[in-house]
C-alpha positions in Angstrom: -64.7 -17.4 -21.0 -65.6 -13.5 -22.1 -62.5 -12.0 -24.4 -61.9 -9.9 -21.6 -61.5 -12.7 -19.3 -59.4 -14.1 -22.0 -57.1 -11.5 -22.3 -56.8 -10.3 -19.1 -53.6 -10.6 -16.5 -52.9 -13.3 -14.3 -51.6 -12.4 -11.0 -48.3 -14.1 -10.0 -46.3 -13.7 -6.9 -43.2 -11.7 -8.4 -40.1 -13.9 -8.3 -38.2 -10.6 -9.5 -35.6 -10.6 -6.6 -34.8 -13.9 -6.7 -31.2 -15.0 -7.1 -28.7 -17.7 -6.9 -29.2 -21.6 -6.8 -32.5 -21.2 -5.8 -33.5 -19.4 -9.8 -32.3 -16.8 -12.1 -30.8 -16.8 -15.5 -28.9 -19.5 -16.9 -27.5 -18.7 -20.2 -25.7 -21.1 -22.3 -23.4 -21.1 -25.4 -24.7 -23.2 -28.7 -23.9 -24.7 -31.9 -26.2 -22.5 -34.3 -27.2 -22.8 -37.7 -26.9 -20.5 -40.2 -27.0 -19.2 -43.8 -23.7 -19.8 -45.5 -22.8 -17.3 -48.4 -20.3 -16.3 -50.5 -18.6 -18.2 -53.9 -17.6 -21.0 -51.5 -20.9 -22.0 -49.7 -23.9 -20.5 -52.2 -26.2 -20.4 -49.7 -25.6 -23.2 -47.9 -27.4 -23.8 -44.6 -25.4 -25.4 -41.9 -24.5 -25.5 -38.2 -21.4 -24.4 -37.1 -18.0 -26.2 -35.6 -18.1 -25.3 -32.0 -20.8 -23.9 -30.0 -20.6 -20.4 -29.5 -22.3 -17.2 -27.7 -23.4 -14.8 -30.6 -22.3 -10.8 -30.2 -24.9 -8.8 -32.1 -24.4 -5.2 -32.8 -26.5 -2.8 -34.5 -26.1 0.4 -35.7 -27.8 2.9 -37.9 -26.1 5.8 -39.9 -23.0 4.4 -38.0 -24.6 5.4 -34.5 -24.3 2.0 -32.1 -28.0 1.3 -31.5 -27.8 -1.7 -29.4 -25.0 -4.4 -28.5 -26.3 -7.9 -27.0 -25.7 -11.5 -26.8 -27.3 -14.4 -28.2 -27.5 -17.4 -26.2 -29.6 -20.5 -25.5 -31.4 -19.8 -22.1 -32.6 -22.8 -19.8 -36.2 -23.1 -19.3 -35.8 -26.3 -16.9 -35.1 -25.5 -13.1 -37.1 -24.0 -10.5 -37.2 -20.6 -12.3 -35.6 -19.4 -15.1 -35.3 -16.0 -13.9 -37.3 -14.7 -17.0 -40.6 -11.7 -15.9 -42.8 -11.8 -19.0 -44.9 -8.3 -18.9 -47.7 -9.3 -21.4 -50.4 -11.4 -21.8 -50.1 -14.0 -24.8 -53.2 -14.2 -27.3 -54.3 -18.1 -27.5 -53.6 -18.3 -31.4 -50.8 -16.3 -31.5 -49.0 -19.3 -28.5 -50.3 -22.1 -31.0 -49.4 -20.7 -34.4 -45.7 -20.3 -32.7 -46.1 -23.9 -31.5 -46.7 -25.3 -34.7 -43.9 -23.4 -36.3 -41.4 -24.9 -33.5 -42.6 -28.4 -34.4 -42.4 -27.7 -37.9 -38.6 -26.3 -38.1 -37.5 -28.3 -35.2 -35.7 -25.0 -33.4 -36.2 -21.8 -32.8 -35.4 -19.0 -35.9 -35.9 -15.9 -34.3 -35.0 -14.9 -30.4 -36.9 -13.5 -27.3 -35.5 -9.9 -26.5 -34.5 -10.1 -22.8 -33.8 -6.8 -21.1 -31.3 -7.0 -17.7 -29.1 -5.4 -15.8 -26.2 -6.9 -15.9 -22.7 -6.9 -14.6 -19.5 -5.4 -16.1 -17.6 -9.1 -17.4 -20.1 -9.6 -19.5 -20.2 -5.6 -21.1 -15.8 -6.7 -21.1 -16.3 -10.1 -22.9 -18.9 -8.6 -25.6 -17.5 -5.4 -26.3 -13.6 -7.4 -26.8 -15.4 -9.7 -29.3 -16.9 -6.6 -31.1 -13.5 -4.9 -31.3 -12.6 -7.6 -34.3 -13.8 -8.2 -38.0 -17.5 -9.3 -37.7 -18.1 -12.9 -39.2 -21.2 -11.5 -40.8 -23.7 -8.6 -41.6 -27.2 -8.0 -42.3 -29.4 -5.1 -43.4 -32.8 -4.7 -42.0 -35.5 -3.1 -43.8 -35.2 0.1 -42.2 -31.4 0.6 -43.2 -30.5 -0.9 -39.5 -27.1 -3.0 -40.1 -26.8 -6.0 -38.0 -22.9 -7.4 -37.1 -22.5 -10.7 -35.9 -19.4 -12.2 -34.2 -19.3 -15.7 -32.6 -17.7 -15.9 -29.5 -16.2 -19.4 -28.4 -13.2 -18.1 -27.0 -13.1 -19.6 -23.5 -12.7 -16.8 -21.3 -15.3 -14.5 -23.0 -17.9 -17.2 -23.0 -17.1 -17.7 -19.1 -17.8 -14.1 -18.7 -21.0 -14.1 -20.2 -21.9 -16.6 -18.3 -20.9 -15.5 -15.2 -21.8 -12.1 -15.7 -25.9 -13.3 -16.1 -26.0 -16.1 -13.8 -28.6 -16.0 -11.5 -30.2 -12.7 -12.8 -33.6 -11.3 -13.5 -34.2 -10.0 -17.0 -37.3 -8.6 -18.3 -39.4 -10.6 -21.4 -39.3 -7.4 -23.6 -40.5 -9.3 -26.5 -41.3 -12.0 -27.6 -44.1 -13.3 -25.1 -45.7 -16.1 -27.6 -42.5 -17.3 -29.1 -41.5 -18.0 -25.1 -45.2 -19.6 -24.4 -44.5 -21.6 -27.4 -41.3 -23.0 -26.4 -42.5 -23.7 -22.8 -45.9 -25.8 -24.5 -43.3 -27.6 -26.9 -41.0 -27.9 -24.0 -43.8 -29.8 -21.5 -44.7 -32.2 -24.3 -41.2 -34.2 -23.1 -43.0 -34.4 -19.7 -39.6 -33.9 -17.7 -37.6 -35.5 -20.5 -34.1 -33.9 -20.5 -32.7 -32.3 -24.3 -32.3 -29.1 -26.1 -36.0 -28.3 -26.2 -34.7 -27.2 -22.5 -33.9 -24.2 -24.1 -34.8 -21.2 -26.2 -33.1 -18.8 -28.5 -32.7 -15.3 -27.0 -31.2 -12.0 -27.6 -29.8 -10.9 -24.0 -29.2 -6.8 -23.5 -28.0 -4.7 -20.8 -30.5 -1.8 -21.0 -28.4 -0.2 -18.3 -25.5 0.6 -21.1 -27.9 0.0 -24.0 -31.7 1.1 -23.4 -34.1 -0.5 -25.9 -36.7 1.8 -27.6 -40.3 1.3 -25.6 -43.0 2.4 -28.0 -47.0 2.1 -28.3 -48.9 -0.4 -30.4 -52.0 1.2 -31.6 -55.1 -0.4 -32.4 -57.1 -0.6 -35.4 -61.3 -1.6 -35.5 -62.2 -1.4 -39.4 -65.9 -1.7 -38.2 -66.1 1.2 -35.4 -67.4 4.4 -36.4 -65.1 7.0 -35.5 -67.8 9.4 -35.0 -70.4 7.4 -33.1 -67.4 5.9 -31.0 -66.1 9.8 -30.0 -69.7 10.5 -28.8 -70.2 7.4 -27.1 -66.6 7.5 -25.4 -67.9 11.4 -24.2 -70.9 9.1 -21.9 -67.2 8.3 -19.9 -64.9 10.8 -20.2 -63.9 13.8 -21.5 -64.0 14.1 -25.4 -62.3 17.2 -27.5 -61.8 17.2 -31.0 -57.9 17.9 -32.3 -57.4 19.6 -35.5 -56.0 17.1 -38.1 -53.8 14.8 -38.9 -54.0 13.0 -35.9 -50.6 13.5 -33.0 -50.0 10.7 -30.6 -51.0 10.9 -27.0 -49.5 12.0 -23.9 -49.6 9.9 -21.3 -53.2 9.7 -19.7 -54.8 10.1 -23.0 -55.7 8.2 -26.1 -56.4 9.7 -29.2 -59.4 8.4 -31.3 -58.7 9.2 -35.2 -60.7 8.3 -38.1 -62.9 9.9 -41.4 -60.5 12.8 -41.5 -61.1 13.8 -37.8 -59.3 13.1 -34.6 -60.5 13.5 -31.1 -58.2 13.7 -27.7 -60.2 11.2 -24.7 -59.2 12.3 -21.7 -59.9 11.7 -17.9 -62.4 8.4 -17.8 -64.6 8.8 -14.5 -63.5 6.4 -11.9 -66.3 4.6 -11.4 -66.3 3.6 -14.6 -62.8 2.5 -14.8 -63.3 0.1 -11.4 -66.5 -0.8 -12.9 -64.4 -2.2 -16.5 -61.7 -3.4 -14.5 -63.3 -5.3 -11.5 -61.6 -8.2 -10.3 -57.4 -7.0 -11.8 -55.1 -5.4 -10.4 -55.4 -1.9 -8.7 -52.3 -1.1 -10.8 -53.9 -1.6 -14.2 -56.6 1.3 -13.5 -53.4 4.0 -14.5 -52.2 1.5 -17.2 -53.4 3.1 -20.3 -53.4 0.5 -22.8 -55.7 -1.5 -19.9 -58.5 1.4 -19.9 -58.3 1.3 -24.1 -58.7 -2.4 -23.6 -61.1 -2.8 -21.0 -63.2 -0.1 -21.0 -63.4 1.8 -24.1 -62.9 -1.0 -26.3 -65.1 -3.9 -24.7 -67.4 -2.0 -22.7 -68.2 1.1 -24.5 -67.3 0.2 -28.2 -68.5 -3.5 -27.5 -65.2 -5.0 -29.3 -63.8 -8.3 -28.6 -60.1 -7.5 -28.4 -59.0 -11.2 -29.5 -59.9 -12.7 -32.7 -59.4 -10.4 -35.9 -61.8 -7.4 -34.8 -59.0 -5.3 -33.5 -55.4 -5.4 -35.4 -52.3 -4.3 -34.0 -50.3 -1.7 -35.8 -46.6 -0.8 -34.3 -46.2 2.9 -33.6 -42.5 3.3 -34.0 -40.8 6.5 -33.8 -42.9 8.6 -36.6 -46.1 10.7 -36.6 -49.7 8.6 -36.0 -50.6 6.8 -39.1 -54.2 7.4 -40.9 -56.5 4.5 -40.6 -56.1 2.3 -43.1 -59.1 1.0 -45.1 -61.2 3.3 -43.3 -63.1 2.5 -39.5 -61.1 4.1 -36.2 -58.1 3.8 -34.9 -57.2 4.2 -31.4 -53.4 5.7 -30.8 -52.3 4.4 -27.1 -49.0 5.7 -25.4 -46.9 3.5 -24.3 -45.9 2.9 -20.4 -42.8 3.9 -18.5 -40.1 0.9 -19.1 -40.0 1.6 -14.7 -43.1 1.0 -14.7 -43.5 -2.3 -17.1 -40.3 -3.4 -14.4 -42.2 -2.7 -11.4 -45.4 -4.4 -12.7 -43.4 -7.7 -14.1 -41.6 -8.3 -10.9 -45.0 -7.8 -8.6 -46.3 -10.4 -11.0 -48.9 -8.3 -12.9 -48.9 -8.7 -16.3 -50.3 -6.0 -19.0 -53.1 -6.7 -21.5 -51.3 -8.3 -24.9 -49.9 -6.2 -27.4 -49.7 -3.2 -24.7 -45.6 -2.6 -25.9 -43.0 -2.5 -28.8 -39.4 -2.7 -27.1 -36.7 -2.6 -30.3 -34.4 -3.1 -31.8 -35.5 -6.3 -32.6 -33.1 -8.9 -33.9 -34.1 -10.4 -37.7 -35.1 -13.7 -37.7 -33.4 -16.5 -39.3 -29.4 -15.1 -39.0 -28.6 -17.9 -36.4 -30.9 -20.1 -35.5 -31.1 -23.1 -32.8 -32.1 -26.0 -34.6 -32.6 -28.7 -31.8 -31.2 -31.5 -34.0 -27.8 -29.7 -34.1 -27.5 -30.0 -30.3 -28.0 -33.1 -30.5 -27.4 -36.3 -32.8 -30.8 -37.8 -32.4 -33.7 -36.0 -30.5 -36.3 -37.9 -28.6 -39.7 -38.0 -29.7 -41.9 -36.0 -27.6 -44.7 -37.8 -25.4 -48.4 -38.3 -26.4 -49.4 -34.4 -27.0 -52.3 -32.7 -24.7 -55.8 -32.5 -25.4 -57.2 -29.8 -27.5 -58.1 -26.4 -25.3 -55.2 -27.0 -22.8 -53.7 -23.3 -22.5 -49.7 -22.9 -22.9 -48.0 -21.8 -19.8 -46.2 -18.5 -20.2 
């Protein structure tokens, strides 16, 4: 298979609108594990006494940033009522496998995006209104508050309140192929493998933060690739440093120069994208992939030839360690909706929705939910792809 192939989407029929017995989300309370501290525990990592939904709050210079729940969602059933938006890399699925196997849980969670209904906003925002159980500081100053929730009436409205719904995959799309892999190794085998850690948010009352994810090609010329990208579209060099693109453009940057790409013929755009989705011919990040990248450039865009860096909220970086780096703007969350539930999924990499939980503050160890886990069956053959 060509990287392209590799990489590229696979076309679904949209379960999006699905609802009740038939699919949708099923959330569920759990017993997590987690860091103990303080003079009493030192440190101590152990699960707690009841199972519980986890409130998470984060804020930033005192501004509420985000407010979510953690829960264990089911994987089993005819659909789990989760639209993944991305592609998965093959490695990426397989080094999250072996971590599952290795840890026996999952450490960090999938950010699910929904829509979701006011008992639930009730239920989290009345557990937030006490003393948090404990706090965390990310590296960016961001302060994490957790509460656990096992009072019976809130946890009933959580669950009621997401029952049956659609929520987007915002990230996390090879920690969820992971979990489905380690999940199929059972082979229909009830247990708590049946589900996986996730962060659940109403982006209605608390939109997450949709930025690009650049790439990065150490061995590409920046000045050979600007003249060979002018062959497709059109080329004009920006004065430095380097800004990021509107949408419709990418900006090429590299050897102290920076150049705006604009307007890629469409012939050559069908041409790179033969055989996918009409849709992805206005997807930028598909075009950077597809036909700048692969087809012009000649760059496999799996393996270690192209890394990922994370655009956030600041000004383009400079390459770093010299060769070109492409700046890609990132889609309309409407549109990364509309494309999920029509079952069309964007090239890897192509979003970074935050803020993203830290790893490791709760965690569903699999052993915790219960006494004695069953092994798992007689593992696949080598080369069998995860589902996702």
């Amino acid at each position: 298979m060509s990287p392209d192939e590799e990489d590229g989407p696979r076309r679904r029929p949209g379960p999006g609108r699905r609802r009740g017995p038939a699919g949708g989300l099923r959330f569920h309370p759990f017993r997590g594990t987690r860091v103990r501290t303080g003079p009493r525990h030192g440190g101590a990592v152990r699960p707690d006494g009841a199972d519980a939904f986890y409130v998470l709050e984060q804020r930033r210079d005192g501004v509420l940033l985000q407010r979510g729940v953690i829960g264990a969602l089911d994987l089993a059933g005819p659909w789990h009522g989760v639209l993944p938006h991305e592609d998965v890399l093959p490695a990426g699925v397989d080094l999250h496998h072996r971590i599952t196997r290795l840890t026996g849980g999952c450490a960090e969670p999938v950010l699910l995006s929904h829509r979701g209904g006011p008992e639930a906003a009730a239920a989290l925002a009345s557990t937030a209104a006490g003393p948090a159980d404990w706090e965390a500081i990310g590296e960016d100053g961001t302060v994490h508050r957790y509460w656990a929730c096992t009072d019976p009436e809130h946890r009933a409205a959580i669950r009621a309140g997401t029952a049956g719904r659609t929520a987007l995959l915002a990230d996390g799309h090879h920690r969820f192929a992971a979990a489905q892999r380690y999940r199929g190794a059972f082979g229909g085998q009830p247990g708590p493998w049946d589900r996986v850690l996730a962060l659940l948010v109403d982006s209605v009352r608390h939109p997450l933060r949709l930025t690009a994810i650049d790439r990065l090609v150490p061995g590409l010329d920046p000045v050979r690739a600007a003249a060979e990208a002018a062959r497709v579209a059109q080329v004009a060099e920006l004065p430095a440093p380097p800004r990021r693109p509107v949408p419709g453009e990418l900006v090429l940057a590299g050897a102290g120069r920076c150049w705006s790409i604009t307007a890629p013929r469409s012939d050559a755009v069908r041409s790179a994208l033969a055989g996918r989705p009409a849709a992805w011919r206005s997807i930028d990040v598909a075009v950077a992939h597809h036909l700048f990248l692969t087809r012009v450039w000649r760059t496999p865009v799996t393996g270690d030839r192209v890394r990922h860096l994370h655009a956030g909220d600041g000004a383009a970086p400079p390459p770093p360690g010299g060769g070109s780096l492409l700046l890609v703007p990132p889609p309309a969350e409407e549109s990364v909706w509309r494309l999920a539930e029509a079952g069309v999924r964007m090239p890897a990499k192509s979003t970074s929705f935050g803020p993203k939980p830290l790893p490791r503050q709760v965690v569903y160890r699999f052993a915790a939910q219960r006494a004695r886990p069953a092994q798992p069956a007689r593992p696949r053959a080598p080369g069998v792809r995860a589902g996702a």
